[in-house]
C-alpha positions in Angstrom: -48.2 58.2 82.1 -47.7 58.1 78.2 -50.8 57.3 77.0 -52.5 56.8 73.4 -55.7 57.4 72.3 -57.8 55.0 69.4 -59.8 57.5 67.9 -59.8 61.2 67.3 -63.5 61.9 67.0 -65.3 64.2 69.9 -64.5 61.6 73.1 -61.8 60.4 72.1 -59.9 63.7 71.9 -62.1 65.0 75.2 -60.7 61.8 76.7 -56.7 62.5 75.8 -57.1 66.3 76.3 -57.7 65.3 80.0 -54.8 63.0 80.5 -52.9 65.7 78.3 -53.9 68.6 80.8 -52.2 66.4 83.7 -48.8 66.9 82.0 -49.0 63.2 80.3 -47.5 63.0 76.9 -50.8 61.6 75.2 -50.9 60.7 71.1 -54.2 60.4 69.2 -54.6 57.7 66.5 -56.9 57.9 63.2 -57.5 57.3 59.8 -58.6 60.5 58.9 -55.4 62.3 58.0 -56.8 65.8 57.3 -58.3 65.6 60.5 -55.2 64.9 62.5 -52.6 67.4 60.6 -55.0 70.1 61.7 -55.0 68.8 65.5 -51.0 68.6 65.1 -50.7 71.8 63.4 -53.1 73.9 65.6 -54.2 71.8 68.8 -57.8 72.1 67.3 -60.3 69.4 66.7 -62.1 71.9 65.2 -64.4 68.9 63.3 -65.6 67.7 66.7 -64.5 70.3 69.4 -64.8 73.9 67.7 -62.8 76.4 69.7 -61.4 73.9 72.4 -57.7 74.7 72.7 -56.2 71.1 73.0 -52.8 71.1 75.7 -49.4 71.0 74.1 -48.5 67.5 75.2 -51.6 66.0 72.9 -50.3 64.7 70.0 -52.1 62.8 66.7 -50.5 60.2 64.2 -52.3 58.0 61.4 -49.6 55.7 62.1 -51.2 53.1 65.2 -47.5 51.6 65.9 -46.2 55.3 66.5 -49.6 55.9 69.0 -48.9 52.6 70.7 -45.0 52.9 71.2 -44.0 52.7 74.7 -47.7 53.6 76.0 -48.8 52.9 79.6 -52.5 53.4 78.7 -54.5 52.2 76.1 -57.8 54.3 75.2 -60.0 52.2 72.9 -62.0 55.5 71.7 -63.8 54.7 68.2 -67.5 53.9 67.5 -68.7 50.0 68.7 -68.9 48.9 64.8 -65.7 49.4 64.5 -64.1 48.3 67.2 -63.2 44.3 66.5 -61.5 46.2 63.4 -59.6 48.5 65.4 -58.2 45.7 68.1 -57.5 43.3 65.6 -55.1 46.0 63.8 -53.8 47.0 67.3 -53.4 43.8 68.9 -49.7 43.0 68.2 -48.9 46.3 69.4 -50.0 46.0 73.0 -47.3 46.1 75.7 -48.1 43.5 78.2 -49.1 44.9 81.7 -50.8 48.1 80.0 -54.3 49.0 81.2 -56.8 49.0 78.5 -59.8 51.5 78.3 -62.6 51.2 76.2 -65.1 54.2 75.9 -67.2 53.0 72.9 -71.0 52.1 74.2 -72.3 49.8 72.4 -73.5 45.7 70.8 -71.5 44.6 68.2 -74.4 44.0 65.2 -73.5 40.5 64.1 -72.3 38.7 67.1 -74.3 40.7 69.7 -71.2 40.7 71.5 -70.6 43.4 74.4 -67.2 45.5 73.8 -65.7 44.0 76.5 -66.8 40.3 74.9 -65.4 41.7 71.4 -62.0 42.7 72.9 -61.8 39.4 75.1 -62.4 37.5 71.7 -59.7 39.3 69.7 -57.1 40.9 72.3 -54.5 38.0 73.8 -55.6 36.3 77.0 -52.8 37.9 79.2 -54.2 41.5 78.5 -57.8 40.4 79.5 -57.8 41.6 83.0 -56.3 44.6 82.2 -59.4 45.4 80.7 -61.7 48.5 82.1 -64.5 50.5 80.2 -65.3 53.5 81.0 -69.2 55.0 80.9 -71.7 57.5 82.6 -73.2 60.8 81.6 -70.6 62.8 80.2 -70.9 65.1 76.9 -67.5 65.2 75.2 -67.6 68.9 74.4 -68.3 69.9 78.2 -65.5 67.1 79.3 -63.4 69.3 77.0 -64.1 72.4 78.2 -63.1 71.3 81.6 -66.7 71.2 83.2 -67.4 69.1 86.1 -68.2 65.5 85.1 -68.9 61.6 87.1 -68.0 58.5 85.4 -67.8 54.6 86.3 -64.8 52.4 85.5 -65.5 49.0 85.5 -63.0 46.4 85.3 -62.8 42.7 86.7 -59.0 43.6 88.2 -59.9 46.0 90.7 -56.3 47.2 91.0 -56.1 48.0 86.9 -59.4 49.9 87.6 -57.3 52.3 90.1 -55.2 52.7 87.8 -56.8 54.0 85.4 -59.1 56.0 87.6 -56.2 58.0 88.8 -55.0 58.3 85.5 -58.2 60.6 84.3 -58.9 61.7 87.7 -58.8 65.8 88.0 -60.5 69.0 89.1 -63.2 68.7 86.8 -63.1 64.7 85.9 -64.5 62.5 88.7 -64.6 58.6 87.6 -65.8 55.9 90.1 -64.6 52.3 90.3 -67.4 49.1 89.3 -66.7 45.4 89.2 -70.0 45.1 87.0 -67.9 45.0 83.5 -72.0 44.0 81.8 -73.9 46.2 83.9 -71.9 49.2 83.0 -71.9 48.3 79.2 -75.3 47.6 78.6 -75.9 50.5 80.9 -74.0 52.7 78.1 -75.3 51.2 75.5 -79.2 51.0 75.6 -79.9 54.2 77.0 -79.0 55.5 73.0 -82.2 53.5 72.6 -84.2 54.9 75.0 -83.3 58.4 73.9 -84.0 58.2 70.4 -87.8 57.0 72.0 -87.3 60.6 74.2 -86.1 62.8 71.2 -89.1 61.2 69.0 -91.2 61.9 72.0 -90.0 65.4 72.4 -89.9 66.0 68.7 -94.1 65.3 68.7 -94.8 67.8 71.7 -95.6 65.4 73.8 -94.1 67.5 77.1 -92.5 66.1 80.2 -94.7 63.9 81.5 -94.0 61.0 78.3 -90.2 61.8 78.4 -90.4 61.1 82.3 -92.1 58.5 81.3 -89.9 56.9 78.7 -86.9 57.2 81.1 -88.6 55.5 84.1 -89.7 52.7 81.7 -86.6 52.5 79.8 -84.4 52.4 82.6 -87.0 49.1 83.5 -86.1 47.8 79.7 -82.0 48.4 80.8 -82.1 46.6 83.6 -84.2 43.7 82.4 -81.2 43.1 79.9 -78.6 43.5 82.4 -79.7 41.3 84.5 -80.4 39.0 82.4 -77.1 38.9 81.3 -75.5 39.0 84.9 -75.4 42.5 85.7 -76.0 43.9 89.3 -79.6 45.6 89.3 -78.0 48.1 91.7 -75.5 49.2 88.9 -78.0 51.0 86.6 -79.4 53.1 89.3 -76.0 54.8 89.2 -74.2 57.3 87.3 -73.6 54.7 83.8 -77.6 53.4 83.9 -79.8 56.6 85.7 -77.0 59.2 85.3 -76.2 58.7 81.3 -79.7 57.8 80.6 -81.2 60.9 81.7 -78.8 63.2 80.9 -78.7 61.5 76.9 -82.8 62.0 76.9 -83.1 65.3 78.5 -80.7 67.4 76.4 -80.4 68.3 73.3 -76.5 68.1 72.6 -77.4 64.4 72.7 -76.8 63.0 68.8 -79.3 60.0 69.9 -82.1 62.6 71.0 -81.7 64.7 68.1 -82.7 61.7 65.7 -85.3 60.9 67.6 -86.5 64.2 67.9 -86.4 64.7 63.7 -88.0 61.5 63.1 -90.6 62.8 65.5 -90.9 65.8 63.2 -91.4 63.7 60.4 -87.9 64.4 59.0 -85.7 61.1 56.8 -83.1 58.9 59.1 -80.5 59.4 56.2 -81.4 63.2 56.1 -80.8 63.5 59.8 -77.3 61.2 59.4 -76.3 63.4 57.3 -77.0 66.7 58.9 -75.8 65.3 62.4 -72.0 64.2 60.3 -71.4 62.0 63.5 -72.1 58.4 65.0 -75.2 58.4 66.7 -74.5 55.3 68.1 -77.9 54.3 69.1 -79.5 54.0 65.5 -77.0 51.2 65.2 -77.4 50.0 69.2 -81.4 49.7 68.3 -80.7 46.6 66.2 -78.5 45.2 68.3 -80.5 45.5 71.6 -83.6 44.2 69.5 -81.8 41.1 68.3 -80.5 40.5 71.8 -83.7 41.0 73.6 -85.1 38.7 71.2 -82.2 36.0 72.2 -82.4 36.7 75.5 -86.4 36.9 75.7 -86.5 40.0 77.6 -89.3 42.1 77.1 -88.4 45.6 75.7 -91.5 47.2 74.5 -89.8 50.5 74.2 -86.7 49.6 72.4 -89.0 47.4 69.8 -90.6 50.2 69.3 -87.5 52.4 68.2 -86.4 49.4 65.9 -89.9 49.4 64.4 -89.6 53.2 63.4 -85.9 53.1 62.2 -85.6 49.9 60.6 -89.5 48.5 59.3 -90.7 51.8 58.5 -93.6 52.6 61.1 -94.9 55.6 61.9 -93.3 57.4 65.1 -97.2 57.9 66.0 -98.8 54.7 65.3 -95.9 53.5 67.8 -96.3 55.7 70.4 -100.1 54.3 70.1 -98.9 51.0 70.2 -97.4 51.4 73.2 -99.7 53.4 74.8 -102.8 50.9 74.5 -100.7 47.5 75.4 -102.4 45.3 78.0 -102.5 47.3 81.5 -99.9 45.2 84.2 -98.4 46.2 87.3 -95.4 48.2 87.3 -92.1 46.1 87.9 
């Protein structure tokens, strides 16, 4: 299955190294041109994936038509704010009949649109149930490396779905099938949220008991917004709501729990940008999921907080106090 790939940071070269290591002739797309003559020239990412050899058969062009040329699969792998930008360039260049995937986890700022809504708005109308999005807990560096890993598909077609489950299906790659398209998005995307609440958590010694705490109560925030949205409940108890969220705010190769973790240490949000080099999608997801919760009128005490903290200047402290002395309730 020729395949190409929408993004050469660390998932989406994991991502076409897998199809690549079944024999498929894969080719990576970017902008950054230094980046991709050094994958071409010594199967390297060695920006994103130090010391990962990448297979033969994984290619890398700046030039999108080339990627897209003859291409059964479609990988939609660059960050959520970027996205509409991406399929609006791309969109001419779709075969008809290709399965689409989208990787990205996240709410477009402005619109508050999911990826899947963003890609419905832009994409022609006969490639929208070819559609799927891929999500669950899965580092790119250890999906790289070839470690074992679970993740859901979703897609409305459940027969494109199949498709591209068996197209990333190996030893060591294990995706599951979902009709929930919204459950497995927002699943994805607030759990950044939530761990940049854990990593600020962690980052103020306040041990296991507050990040179990944080991930029990975020995972309530998640599926609040889900649902409200139209999401099955049952989704985010599965490997793209439980699975990603406690695996993003339990380790510390997440990007989202390292800012959060910083802040906690009383370190700059630009200073930690900078160090980190790479999206951390959730500082831009807090906005987001605070404006929708706000349209929605979900209550999300813990993502509020994060918003608070990253984007009106409160102290990581007085919002841990804040949320520690709201109005006692039962737990639902």
């Amino acid at each position: 299955m020729r395949s190409a790939v929408l993004g050469a940071g660390s998932w989406g070269t994991a991502l076409g190294a897998t199809l690549a290591s079944k024999g498929f002739p894969v080719m990576v797309w970017d902008k950054d041109v230094p980046l991709l003559e050094a994958i071409a020239q010594t199967h390297e990412n060695a920006r994103y994936l130090p010391g990962v050899q990448l297979p033969a058969t994984l290619g890398a062009t700046t030039e999108i038509a080339r990627a897209l040329e003859g291409a059964e699969l479609v990988v939609y792998a660059v960050p959520s704010h970027v996205m509409r930008l991406v399929a609006i360039e791309s969109k001419r260049l779709l075969h008809a009949g290709v399965p689409i995937c989208s990787v990205a986890k996240g709410i477009e700022v402005d619109t508050l649109m999911t990826m899947s809504e963003v890609l419905e708005d832009v994409l022609p109308v006969q490639t929208h149930p070819y559609l799927t999005f891929l999500s669950g807990p899965s580092f790119a560096s250890e999906v790289a490396r070839g470690l074992p890993t679970a993740v859901t598909i979703a897609g409305r077609w459940e027969r494109i779905s199949k498709q591209v489950q068996d197209a990333f299906h190996t030893r060591s790659f294990r995706p599951y099938t979902s009709t929930d398209v919204i459950g497995v998005e927002l699943g994805g995307c607030v759990k950044n949220v939530v761990a940049i609440a854990a990593g600020i958590s962690d980052g103020m010694g306040f041990g296991a008991n507050a990040r179990a705490a944080l991930i029990t109560r975020g995972l309530a925030e998640i599926v609040r917004l889900a649902v409200r949205k139209g999401a099955n409940p049952m989704t985010l108890g599965g490997l793209s709501g439980l699975g990603d969220l406690v695996l993003t705010c339990s380790s510390e190769q997440s990007r989202n729990h390292r800012v959060g973790f910083e802040l906690g240490q009383g370190k700059k949000l630009e200073d930690i940008q900078k160090a980190i080099d790479q999206v951390a999608e959730g500082v831009l997801n807090a906005k987001s999921v605070h404006a929708l919760a706000r349209k929605l009128s979900v209550e999300m005490p813990i993502s509020e907080t994060v918003y608070r903290v990253l984007y009106e200047g409160q102290s990581p402290r007085q919002g841990v106090t804040e949320l520690m002395t709201r109005e006692t309730r039962p737990e639902n």
